[in-house]
C-alpha positions as CSV (number, residue, x, y, z in Angstrom):
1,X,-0.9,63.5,-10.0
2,X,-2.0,63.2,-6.7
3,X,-5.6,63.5,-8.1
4,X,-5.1,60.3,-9.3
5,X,-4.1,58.7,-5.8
6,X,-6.8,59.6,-4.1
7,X,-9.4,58.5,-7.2
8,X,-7.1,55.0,-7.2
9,X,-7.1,55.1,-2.9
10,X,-11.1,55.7,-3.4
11,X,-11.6,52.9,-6.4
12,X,-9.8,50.7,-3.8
13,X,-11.8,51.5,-0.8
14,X,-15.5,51.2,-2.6
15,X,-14.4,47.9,-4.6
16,X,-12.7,46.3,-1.0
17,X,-16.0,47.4,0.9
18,X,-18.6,45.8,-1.8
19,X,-16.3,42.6,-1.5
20,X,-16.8,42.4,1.7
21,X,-20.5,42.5,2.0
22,X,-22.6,39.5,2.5
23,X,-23.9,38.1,-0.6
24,X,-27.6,37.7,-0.4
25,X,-28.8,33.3,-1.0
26,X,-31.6,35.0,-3.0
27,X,-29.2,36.6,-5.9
28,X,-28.3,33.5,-7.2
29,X,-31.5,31.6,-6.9
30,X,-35.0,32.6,-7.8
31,X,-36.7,31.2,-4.5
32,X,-38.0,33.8,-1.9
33,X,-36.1,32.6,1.4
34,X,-36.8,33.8,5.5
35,X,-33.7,35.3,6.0
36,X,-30.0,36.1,3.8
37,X,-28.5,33.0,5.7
38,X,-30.4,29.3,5.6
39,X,-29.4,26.7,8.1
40,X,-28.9,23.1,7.5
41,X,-31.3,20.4,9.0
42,X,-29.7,17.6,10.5
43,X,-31.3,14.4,11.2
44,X,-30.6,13.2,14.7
45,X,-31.9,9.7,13.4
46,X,-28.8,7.8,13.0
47,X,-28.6,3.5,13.5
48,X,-25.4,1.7,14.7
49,X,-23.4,0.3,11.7
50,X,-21.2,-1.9,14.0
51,X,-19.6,-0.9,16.5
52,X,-17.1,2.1,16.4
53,X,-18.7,3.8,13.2
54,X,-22.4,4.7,12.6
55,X,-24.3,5.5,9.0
56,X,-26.7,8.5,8.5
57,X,-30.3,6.6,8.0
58,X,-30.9,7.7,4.6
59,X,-34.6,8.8,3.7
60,X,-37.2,7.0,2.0
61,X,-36.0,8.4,-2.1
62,X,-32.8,6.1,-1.2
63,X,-34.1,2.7,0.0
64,X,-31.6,0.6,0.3
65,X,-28.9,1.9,1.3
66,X,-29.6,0.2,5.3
67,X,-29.5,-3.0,3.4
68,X,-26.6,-2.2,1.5
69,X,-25.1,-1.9,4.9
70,X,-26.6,-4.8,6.2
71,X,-25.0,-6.6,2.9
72,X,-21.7,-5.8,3.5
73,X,-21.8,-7.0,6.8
74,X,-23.2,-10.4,6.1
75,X,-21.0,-10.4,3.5
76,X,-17.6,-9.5,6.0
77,X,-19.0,-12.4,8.1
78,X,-19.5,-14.7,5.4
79,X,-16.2,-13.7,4.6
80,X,-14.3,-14.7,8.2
81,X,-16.5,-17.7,8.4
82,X,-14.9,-19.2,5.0
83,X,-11.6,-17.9,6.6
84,X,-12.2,-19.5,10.1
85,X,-13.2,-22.8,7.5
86,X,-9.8,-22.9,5.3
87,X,-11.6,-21.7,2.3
88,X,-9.1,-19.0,1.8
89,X,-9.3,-18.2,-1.6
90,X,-13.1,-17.0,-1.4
91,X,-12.6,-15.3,1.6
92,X,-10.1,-13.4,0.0
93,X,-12.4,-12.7,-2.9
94,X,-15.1,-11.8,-0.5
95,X,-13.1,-9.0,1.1
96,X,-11.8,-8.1,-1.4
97,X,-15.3,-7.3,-3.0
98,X,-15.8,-5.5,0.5
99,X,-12.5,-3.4,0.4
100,X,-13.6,-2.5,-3.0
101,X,-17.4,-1.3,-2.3
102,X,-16.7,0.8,1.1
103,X,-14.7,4.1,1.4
104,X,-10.8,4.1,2.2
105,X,-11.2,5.5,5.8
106,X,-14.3,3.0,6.7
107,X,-13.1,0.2,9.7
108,X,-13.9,-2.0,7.3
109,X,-12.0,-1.4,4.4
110,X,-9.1,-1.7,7.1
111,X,-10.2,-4.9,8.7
112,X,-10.7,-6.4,4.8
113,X,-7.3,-5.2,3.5
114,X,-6.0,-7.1,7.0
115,X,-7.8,-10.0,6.1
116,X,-6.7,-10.1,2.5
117,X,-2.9,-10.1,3.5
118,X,-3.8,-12.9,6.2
119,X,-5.5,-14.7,2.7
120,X,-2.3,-14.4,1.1
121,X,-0.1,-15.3,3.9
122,X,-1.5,-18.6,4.3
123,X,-0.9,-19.6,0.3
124,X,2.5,-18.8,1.8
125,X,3.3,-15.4,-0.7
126,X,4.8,-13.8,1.9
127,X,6.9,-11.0,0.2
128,X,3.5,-10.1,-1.5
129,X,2.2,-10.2,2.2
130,X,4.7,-8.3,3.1
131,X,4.4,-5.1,0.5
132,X,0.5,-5.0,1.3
133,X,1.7,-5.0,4.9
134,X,3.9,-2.3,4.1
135,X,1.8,-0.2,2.4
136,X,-1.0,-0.4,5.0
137,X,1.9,0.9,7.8
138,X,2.3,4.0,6.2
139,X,-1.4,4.5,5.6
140,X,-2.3,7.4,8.0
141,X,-5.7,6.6,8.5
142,X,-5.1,3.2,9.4
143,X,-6.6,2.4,13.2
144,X,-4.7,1.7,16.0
145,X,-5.9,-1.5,16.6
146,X,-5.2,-3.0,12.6
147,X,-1.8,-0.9,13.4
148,X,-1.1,-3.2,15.7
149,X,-1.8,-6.5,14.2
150,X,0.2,-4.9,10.6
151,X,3.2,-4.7,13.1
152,X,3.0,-8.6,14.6
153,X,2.4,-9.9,11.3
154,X,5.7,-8.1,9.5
155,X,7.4,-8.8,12.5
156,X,6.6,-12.6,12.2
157,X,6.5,-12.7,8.3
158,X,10.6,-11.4,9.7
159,X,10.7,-14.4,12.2
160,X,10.0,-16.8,9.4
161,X,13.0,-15.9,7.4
162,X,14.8,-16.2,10.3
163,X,15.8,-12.3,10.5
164,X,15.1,-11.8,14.0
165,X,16.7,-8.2,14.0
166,X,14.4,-6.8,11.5
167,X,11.6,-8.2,13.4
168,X,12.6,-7.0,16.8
169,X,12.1,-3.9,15.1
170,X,8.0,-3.9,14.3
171,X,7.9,-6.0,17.9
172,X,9.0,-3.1,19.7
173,X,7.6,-0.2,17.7
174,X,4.5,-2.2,18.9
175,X,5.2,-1.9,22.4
176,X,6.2,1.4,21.9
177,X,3.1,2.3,20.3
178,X,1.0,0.3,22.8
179,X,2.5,-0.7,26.0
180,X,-0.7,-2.6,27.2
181,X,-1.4,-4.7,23.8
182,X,-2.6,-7.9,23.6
183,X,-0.7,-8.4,20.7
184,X,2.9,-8.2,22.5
185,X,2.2,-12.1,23.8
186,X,2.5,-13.0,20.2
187,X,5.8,-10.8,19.4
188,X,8.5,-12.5,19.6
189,X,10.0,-15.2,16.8
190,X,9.8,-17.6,19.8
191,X,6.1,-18.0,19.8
192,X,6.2,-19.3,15.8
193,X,8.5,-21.9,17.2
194,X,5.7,-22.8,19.9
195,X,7.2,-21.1,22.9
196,X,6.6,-17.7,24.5
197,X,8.5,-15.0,26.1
């Protein structure tokens, strides 16, 4: 019997110890390579997207995705510009053709889901306003500056139903959040009545 523990304790120790080695790149492919371990080439050629984010410039097999960035941001200012002009319903449809097209954690998904609830608020839908709003706050990725403007905007959509309780509430989780914002000049329900604090 204890011939069998040790041929078990051996079986263990050979088959733990050939796990353990390195496997080389060149069993799995049928290149010839320098060494067992390849490193990755980075390209420190990158162009400014706008300004907090940055895009990899992609090489030549992939031409246009610059412009397709480029695109995109004519189209976002195309987009406020119809905003800016009262044309809210294509603005609306302009972001959300953006929101659509760029990732979830890109700024400017944010900044086109914010501008799609600000679409919506001025047709005057505001409990519809008020899920997307909702739903953004508990977004983690959300950035701290959209944060901030989510919070004034549920906090007023609150002022205009005349629950100023429920909108003290996002006014101060703004102010607790950011002590210094720009946004606090705005929070209060006395501003939408053409006063300030």
């Amino acid at each position: 019997m204890t011939g069998y523990k040790y041929l078990i304790i051996l079986l263990i120790t050979i088959l733990t110890v050939s796990a353990c080695t390195s496997v080389r790149n060149t069993t799995f492919r049928n290149h010839k390579a320098k060494s067992d371990v390849e490193q990755a080439e980075f390209v420190e050629n990158y162009a400014p997207r706008f300004v907090d984010t940055t895009f990899i410039k992609m090489p030549d097999v992939v031409p246009s995705k610059a412009n397709y960035s480029n695109d995109l941001n004519n189209l976002f200012e195309e987009a406020l510009k119809d905003f800016d002009a009262g044309n809210f319903s294509s603005a609306k449809q302009k972001f959300i053709n953006i929101k659509n097209t760029v990732d979830n954690g890109d700024e400017l998904y944010y900044e086109s889901d914010f501008y799609i609830v600000e679409c919506i608020i001025s047709e005057n839908k505001f409990d519809d306003a008020e899920k997307l709003l909702e739903t953004m706050l508990v977004d983690k990725g959300l950035p701290d500056n959209i944060l901030e403007r989510v919070l004034v905007r549920l906090g007023q959509i609150n002022c205009a139903r005349n629950d100023k309780k429920e909108a003290a509430k996002y006014f101060t989780r703004l102010g607790d959040i950011n002590p210094n914002s720009i946004y606090l000049k705005v929070a209060n329900c006395d501003f939408l009545n053409g006063g300030s604090k």
